[in-house]
C-alpha positions in Angstrom: -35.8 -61.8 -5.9 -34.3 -64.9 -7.4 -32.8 -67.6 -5.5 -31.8 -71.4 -6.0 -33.6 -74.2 -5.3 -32.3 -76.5 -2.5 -31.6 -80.4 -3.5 -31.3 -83.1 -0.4 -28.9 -85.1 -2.0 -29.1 -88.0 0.8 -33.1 -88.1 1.2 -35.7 -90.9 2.3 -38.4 -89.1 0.7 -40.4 -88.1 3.6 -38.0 -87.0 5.6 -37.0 -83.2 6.4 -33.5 -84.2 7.6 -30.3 -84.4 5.4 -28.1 -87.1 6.4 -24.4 -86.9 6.5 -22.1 -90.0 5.1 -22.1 -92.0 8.1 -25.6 -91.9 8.5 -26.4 -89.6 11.2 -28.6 -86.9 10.8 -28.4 -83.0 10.5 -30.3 -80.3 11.3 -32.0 -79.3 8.3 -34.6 -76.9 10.1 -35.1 -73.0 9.2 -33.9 -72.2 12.8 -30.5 -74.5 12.7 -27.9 -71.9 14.2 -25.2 -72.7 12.0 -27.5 -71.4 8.8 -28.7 -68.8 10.9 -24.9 -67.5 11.6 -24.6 -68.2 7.6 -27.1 -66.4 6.2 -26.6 -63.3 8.5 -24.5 -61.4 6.2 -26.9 -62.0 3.4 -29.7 -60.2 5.7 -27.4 -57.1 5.9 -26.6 -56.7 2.0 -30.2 -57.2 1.5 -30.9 -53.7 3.3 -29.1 -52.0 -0.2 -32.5 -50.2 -1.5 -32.3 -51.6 -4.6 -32.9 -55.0 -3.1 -35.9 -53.7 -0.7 -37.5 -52.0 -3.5 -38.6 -54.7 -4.5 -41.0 -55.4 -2.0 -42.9 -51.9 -1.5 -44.4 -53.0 2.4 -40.8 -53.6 3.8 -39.3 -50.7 1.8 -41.5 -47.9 3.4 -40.2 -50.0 6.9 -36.7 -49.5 5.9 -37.0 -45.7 5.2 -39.1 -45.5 8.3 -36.2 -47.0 9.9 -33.8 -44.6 8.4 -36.0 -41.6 9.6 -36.7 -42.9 13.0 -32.2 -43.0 13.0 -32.2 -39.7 12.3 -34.5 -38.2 14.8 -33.7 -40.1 17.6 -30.1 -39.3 16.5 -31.2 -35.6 17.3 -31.7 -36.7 20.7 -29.9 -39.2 22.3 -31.4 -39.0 25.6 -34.5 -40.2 24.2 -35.0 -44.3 24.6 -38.4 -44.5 23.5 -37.3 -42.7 20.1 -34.0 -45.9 20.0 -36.4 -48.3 21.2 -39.0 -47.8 18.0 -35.7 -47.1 15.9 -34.4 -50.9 17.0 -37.8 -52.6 16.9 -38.1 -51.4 12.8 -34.6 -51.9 12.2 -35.4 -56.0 13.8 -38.7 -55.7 11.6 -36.4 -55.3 8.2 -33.7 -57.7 9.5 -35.8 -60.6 10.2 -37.8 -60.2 6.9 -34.4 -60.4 5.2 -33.0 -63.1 7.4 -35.8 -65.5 6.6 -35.8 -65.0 3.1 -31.8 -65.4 3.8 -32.2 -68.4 5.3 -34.6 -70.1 2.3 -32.1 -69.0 -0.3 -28.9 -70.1 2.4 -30.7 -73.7 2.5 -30.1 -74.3 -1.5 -26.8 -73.1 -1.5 -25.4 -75.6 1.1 -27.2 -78.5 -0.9 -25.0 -77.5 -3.5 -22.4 -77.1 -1.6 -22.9 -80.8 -0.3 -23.2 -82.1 -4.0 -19.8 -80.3 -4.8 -17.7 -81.9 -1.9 -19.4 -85.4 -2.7 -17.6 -85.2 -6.4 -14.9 -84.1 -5.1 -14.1 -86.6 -1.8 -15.2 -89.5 -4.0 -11.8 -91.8 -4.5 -11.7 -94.2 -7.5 -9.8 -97.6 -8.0 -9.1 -97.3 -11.7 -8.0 -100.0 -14.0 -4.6 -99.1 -15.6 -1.6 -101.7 -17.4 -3.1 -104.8 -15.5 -3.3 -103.3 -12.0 -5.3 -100.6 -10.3 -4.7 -97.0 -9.2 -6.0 -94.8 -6.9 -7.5 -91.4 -8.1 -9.6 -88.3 -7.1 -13.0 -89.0 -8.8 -13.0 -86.0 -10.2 -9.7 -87.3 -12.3 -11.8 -90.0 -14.2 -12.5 -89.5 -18.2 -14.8 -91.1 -20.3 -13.6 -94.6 -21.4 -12.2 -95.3 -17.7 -12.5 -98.4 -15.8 -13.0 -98.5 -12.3 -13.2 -101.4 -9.9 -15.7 -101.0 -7.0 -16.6 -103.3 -4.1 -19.0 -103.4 -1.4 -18.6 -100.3 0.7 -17.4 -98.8 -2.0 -18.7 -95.0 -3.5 -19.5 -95.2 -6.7 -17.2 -92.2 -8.3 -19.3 -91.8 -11.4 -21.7 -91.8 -13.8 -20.9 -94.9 -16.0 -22.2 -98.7 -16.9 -21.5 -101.8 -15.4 -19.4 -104.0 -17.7 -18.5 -106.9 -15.8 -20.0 -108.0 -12.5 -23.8 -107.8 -11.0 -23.9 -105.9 -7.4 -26.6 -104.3 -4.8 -26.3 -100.6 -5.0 -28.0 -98.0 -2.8 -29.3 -95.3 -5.1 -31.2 -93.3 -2.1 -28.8 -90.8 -1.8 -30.0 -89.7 -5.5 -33.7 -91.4 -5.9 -34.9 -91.4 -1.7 -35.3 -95.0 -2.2 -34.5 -97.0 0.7 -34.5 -100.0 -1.0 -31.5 -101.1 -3.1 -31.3 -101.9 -6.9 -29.4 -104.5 -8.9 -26.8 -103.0 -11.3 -25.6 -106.1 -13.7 -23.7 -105.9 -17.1 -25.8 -105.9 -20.5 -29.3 -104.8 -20.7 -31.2 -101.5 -19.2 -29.9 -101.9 -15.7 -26.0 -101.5 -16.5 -26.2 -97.6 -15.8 -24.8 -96.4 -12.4 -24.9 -93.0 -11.1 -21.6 -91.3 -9.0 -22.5 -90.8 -5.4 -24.3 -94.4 -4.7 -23.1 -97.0 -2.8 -22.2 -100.7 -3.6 -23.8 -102.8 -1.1 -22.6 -106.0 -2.3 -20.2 -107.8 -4.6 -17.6 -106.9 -7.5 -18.7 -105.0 -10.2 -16.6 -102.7 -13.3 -17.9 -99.5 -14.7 -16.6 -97.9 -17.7 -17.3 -93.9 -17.0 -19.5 -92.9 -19.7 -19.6 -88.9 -18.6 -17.5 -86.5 -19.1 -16.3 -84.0 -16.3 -19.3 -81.6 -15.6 -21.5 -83.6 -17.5 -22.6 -86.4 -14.9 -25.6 -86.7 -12.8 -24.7 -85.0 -9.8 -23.0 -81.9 -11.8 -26.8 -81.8 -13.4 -28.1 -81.3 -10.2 -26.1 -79.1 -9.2 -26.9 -76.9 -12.3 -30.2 -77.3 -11.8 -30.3 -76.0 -8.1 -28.2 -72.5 -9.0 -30.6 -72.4 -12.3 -34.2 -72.5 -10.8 -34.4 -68.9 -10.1 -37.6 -68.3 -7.9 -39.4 -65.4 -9.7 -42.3 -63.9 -8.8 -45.6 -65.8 -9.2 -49.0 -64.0 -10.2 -50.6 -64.3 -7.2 -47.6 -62.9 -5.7 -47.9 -59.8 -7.9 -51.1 -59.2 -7.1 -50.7 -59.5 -3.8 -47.5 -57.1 -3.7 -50.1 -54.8 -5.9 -52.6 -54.9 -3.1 -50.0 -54.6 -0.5 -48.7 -51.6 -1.9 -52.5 -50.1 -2.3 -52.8 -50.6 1.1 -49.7 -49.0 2.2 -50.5 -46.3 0.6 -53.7 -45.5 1.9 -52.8 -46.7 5.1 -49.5 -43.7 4.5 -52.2 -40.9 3.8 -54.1 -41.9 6.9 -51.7 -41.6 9.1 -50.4 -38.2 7.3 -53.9 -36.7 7.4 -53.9 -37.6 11.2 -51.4 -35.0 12.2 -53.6 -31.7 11.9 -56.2 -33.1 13.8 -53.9 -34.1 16.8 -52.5 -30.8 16.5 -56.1 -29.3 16.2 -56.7 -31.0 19.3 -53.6 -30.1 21.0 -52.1 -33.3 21.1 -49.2 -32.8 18.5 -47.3 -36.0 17.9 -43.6 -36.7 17.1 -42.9 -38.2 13.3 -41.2 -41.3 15.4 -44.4 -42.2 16.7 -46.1 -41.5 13.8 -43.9 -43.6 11.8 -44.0 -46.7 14.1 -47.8 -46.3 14.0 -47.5 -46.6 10.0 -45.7 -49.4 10.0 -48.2 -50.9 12.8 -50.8 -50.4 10.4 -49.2 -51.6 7.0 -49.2 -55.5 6.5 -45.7 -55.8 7.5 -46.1 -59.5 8.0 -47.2 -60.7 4.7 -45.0 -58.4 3.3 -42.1 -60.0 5.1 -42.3 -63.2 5.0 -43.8 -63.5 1.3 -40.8 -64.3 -1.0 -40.0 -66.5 2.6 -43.2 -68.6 2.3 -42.3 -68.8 -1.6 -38.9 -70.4 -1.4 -40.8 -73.1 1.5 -43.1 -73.8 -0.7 -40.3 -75.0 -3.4 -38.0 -76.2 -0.4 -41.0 -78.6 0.8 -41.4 -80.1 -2.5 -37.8 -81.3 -2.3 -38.9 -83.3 0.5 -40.8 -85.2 -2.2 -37.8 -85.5 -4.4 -39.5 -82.7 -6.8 -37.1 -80.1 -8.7 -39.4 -76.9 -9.3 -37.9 -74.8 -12.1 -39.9 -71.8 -11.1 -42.5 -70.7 -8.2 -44.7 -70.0 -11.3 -45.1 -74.0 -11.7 -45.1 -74.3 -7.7 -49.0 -72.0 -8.2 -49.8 -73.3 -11.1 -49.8 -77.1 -10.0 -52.9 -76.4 -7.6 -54.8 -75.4 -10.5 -54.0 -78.2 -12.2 -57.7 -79.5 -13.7 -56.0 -82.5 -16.2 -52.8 -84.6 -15.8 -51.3 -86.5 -18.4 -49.2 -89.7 -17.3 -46.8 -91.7 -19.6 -48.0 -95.6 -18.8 -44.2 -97.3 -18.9 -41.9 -96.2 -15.5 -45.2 -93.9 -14.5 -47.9 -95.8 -13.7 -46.0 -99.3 -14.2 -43.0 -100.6 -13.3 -41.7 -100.2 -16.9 -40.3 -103.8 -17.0 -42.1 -106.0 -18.6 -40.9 -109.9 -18.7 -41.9 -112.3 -20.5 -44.5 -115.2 -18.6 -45.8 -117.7 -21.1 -45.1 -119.0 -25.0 -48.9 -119.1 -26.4 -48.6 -121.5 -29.9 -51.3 -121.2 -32.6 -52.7 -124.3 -34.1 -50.0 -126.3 -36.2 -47.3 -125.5 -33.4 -45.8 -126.8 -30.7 -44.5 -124.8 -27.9 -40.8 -126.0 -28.2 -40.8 -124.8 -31.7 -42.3 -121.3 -30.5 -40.0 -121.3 -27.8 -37.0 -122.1 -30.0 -38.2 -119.5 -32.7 -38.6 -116.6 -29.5 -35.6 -117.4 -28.5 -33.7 -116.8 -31.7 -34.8 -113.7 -32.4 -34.1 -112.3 -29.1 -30.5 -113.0 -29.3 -29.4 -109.8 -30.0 -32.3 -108.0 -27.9 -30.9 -106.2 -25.0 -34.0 -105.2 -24.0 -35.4 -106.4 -20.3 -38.2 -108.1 -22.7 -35.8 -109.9 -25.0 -33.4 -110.9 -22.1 -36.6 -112.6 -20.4 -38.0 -114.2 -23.3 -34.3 -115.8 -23.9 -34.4 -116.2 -19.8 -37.9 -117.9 -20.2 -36.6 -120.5 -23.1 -33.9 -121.4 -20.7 -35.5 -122.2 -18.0 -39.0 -123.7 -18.7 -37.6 -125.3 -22.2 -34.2 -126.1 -21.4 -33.1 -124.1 -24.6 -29.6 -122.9 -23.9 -28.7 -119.3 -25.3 -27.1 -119.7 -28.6 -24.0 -116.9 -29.6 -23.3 -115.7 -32.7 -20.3 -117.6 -32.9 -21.9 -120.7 -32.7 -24.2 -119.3 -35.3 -21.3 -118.4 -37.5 -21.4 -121.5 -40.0 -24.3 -120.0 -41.5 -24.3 -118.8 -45.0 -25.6 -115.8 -44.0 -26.7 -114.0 -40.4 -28.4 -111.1 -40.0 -30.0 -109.5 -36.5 -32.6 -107.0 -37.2 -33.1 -104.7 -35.1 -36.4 -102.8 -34.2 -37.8 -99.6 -35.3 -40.8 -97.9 -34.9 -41.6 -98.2 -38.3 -41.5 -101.9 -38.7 -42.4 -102.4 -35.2 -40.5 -105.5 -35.2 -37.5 -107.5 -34.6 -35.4 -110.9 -35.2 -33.0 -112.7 -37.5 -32.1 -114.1 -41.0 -30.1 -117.1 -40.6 -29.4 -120.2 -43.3 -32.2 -119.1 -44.9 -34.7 -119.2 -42.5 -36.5 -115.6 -41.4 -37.5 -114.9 -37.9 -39.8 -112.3 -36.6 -41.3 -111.2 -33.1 -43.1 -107.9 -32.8 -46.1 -106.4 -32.8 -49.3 -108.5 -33.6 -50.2 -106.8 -36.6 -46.4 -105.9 -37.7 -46.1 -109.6 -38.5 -49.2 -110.5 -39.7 -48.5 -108.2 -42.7 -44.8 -109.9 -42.7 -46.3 -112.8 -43.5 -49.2 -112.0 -45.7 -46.4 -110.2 -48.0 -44.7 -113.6 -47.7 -47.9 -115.4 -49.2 -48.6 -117.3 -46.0 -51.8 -117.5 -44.2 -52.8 -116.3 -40.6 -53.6 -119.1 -38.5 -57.7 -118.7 -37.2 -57.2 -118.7 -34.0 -54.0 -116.2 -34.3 -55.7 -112.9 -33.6 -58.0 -114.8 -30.9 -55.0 -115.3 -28.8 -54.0 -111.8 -28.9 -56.9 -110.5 -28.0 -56.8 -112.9 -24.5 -53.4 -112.0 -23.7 -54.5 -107.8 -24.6 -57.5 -107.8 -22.5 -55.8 -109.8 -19.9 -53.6 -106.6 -19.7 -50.3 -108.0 -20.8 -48.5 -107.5 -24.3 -48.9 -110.0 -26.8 -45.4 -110.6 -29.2 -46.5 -112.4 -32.4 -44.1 -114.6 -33.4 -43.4 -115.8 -37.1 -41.2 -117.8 -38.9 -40.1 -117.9 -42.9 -37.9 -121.4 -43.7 -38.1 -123.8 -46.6 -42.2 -123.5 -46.4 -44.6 -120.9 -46.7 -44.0 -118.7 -43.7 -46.4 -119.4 -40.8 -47.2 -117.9 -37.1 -46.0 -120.4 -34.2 -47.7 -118.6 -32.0 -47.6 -115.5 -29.2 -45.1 -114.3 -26.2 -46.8 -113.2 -23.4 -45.2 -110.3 -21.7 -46.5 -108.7 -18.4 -45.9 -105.5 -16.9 -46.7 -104.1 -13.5 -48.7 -101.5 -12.0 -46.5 -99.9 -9.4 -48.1 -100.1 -5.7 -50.6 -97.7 -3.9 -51.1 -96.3 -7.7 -55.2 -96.3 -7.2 -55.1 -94.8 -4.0 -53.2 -91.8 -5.6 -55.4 -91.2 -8.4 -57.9 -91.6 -6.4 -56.5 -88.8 -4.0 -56.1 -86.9 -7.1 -59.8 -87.9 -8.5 -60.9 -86.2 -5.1 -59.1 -82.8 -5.7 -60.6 -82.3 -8.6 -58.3 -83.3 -11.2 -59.0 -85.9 -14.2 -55.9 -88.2 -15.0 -55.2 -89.1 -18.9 -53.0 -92.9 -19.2 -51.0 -92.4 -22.4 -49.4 -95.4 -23.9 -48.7 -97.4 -27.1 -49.9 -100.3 -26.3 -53.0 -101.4 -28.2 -56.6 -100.8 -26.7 -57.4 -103.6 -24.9 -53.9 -103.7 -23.0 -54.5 -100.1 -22.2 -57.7 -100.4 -21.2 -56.6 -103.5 -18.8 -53.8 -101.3 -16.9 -56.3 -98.2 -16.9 -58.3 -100.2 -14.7 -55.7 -101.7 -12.4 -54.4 -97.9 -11.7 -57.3 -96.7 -11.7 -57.1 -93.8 -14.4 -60.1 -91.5 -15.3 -58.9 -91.9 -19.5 -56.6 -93.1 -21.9 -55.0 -92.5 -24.9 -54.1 -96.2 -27.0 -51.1 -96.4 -29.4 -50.3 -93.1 -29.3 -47.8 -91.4 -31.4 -46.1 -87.6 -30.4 -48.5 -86.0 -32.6 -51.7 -87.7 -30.8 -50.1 -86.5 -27.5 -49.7 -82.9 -28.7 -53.1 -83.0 -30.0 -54.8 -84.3 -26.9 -53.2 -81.5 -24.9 -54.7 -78.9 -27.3 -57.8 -80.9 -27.2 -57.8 -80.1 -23.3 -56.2 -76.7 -23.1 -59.2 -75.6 -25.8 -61.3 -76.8 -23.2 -60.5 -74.2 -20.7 -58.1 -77.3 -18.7 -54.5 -77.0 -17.2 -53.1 -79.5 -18.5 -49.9 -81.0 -16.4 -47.7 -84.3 -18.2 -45.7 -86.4 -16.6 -43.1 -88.5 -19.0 -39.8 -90.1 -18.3 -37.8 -90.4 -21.4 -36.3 -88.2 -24.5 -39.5 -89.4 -26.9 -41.8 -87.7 -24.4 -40.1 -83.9 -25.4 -42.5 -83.4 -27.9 -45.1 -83.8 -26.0 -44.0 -82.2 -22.8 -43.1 -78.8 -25.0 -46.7 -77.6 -25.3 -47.8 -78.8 -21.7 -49.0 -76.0 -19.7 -47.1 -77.8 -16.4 -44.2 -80.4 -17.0 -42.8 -82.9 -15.6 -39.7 -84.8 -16.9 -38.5 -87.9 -14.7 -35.0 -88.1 -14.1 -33.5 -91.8 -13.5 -30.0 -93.3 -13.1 -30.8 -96.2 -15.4 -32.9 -93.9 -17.7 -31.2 -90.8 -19.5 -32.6 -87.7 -19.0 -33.9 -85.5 -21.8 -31.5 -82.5 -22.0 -34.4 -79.9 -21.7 -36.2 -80.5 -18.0 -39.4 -79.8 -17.9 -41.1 -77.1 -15.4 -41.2 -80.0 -13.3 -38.1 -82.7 -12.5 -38.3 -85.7 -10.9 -35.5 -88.3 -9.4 -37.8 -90.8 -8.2 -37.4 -94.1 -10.2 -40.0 -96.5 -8.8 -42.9 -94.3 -7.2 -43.9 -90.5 -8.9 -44.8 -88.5 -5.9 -47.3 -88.3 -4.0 -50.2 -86.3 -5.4 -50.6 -84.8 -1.8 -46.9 -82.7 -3.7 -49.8 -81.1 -6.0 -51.8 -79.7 -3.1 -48.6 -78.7 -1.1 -47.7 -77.2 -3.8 -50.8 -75.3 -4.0 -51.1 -74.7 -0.2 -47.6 -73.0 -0.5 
């Protein structure tokens, strides 16, 4: 049978209670009467045979149920005949009123997502003033005006203010975030809350297209099919049945041998006593828990297939940046070579960054500021220049900066502008690569920084930048270390920086500088092994390697655009992955 998945839109990520607006709780157990009353109806069209075919056990109790109607229909005056007829005809309904239930659960989550979108009231910017309009009114290019108290009415970036916005009711994170204009943390999501301050979004999705409308595709799409383990269990519950049928069939000659001839109603209830009723009844129950208790953990499951399949996982891939760290790295310290002075470095980083947007180049500018007193330069005041141009990075030249007046700048990866500057005919200062290596083995990422004026060009020297590991993340590889499975750190960050954060999380592997095609191949490497393999990635340049991964996982964040194809696995945690006690739950289920 297929059902949805249920999302908690408002959830603290342990909790097993939905909260309304206001902040009170409600009842979110399988035994709350209002889902009960809901989900009664369902329970009766699930009697159609068509339905109950589909699990054999509690279709030979519904035609036992029909048959035990008929007889006792024969004779009224006989209770114990409409007392075994009831107790069946309870047996069937309660087997389809759990698995009722389950299914009811996802559909008022839904429900709850729908009636956020549309009771969400926008102040939108229109000829100088504002207006007030249904959320669901609001088209790309809008600008609306939100305040603290304020329901954000979608999915948009902040292009004038910073605020304190509480995400929970999409990520399950109590803490709030800071939303400012410019940079990686100017994407908001509809449904949060401004805690604080002024801030304007411009609406950047378009009607059916935001965050919550993604959800809510996502809970009516996860059908729950059947899992293999189910199969075979329905296979061997159907073998019993059977055997269990001709025994009871067989039974009848000898009781009339013996002179004690019994009736086919107590016949039939003593076939249904002996068939595994239970498992049969509350299997495709126990399924949909299974998936309903991993959205407790803020974990989407596409299919119960990947709810069985996690507990076998033996292998489990994990992107390094947002996964296992925090994913912003800042910059701590200017590092000059011999022949430079830190102000120069400084005033060199700085330059280059200009144009970065990036959380690294806005700290490295940040960092010049306020340790240097170098004051961020526009282009404007740039503008007397014969000639200014910002380059951008790519992966290919795996660096950035900017010509101006004749004078080259470049920051980027350590051995990216080294080979800048040797194809400039200038010379790599001795202690150059020394420098690197202490910042890389230190675990933070060094930024070589070079410079082409008048002279030869030359390195000035190194940007430090740091990143993270998120909290408790040794403890939960340890937890997963213990159940068996071996965890893989993949990352592009040069070997000694990766195998500095490996051993701060506390990773079994990893996998240096690695392109898509090294993370394809890796997963091979394993599955040829005999391994499940299960990845975890949080970004669009992590498809390719999610595609071939026997489990996935794709990490779904406000400030972080999901990939369009989920994986077998989506997440809407942005600061902790789940715990890896979701793995054996999932399992357990």
């Amino acid at each position: 049978m297929s059902t949805t998945t249920p999302v908690r839109p408002a959830l603290d990520g342990t909790s097993p209670h939905r909260h309304d607006p206001d902040g009170g709780r409600v009842s979110g157990g399988l035994f709350d009467p209002r889902q009960l009353l809901t989900s009664l109806p369902d329970a009766f069209r699930k009697l159609d045979p068509r339905v109950m075919a589909k699990s054999p056990v509690m279709f030979v109790v519904e035609i036992g149920s029909v048959l035990t109607t008929v007889l006792a229909a024969t004779d009224p005056g006989d209770w114990f005949g409409w007392a075994i007829t009831a107790w069946l005809w309870l047996t069937v309904l309660f087997a389809n009123l759990a698995e009722a239930v389950a299914e009811g659960r996802g559909k008022a989550q839904a429900d709850t997502l729908r009636k956020a979108k549309t009771d969400t009231e926008a102040r939108r910017l229109a000829d100088g003033g504002e207006e007030r309009v249904p959320g669901t009114a609001l088209r790309v290019g809008d600008l609306v005006v939100c305040e603290a108290g304020d329901v954000i009415p979608g999915d948009g970036d902040v292009v004038e203010g910073v605020a304190s916005v509480d995400e929970s009711a999409i990520t399950g994170e109590s803490a709030p975030v800071i939303r400012e204009s410019g940079g990686d943390r100017c994407a908001v999501t509809g449904g949060t809350k401004v805690l604080s301050d002024r801030i304007v979004i411009k609406i950047t999705a378009r009607p059916g297209e935001t965050f919550i409308d993604r959800m809510i595709n996502l809970v009516e799409g996860a059908a729950r099919q059947k899992t293999p383990n189910e199969i075979a269990l329905n296979i061997l519950l159907a073998s019993l049945t059977i055997v269990f049928l001709l025994a009871v069939v067989t039974l009848q000659p000898f009781a009339i041998y013996a002179g004690a001839e019994q009736t086919m109603i107590v016949l039939t209830a003593l076939l249904v006593c002996l068939i595994p009723t239970t498992i049969g009844a509350l299997l495709s129950a126990i399924g949909i828990a299974g998936m309903d208790r991993l959205v407790q953990r803020n974990v989407l499951a596409m299919s119960g297939r990947a709810v069985e399949a996690a507990g076998d996982v033996s292998t489990l891939l994990l992107d390094k940046t947002g996964t296992i760290t925090l994913g912003n790295r800042q910059a701590a310290e200017f590092v000059p070579v011999d022949g430079a002075t830190e102000a120069e470095l400084a005033d060199a980083a700085q330059l280059s960054s200009l144009a970065d947007e990036t959380p690294e180049g806005r700290s490295i500018v940040v960092l010049a500021k306020e340790v240097y007193g170098l004051r961020a330069r526009h282009e404007g005041e740039l503008g007397h220049a014969a000639s200014l141009t910002f380059v951008p990075f790519t992966a290919q030249t795996r660096m950035s900066g900017v010509d101006v007046d004749g004078t080259s700048v470049r920051k980027g990866a350590a051995g990216a502008v080294m080979a800048w500057v040797r194809e400039r005919g200038g010379l790599i200062p001795a202690d150059a690569q020394e420098k690197v290596d202490a910042i890389s083995a230190a675990g933070g990422t060094p930024l070589l920084v070079a410079a082409d004026g008048a002279g030869s060009p030359s390195v000035l020297g190194v940007i430090h930048l740091k990143d993270v590991v998120k909290e408790g993340m040794r403890e939960r590889f340890d937890e997963l270390r213990r159940m068996g499975i071996k965890t893989v750190m993949i990352t592009g960050d040069n070997p000694l920086t990766a195998k500095a954060i490996a051993a701060e999380a506390g990773v079994d592997d990893f996998l240096a500088e690695a392109t898509p095609e090294d993370k394809m191949a890796l997963i091979k490497r394993e599955q040829a092994g005999g391994k499940l393999v299960a990845m975890t990635g949080d970004g669009p340049k992590k498809a390719p390697a999610l595609a071939p991964g026997r489990r996935r996982r794709g990490h779904e964040t406000p400030a972080r655009r999901p990939p369009r194809r989920p994986g077998t696995w989506s997440t809407w945690t942005p600061t902790r992955p789940s715990s890896s006690r979701s793995w054996r739950s999932a399992n357990s289920c």
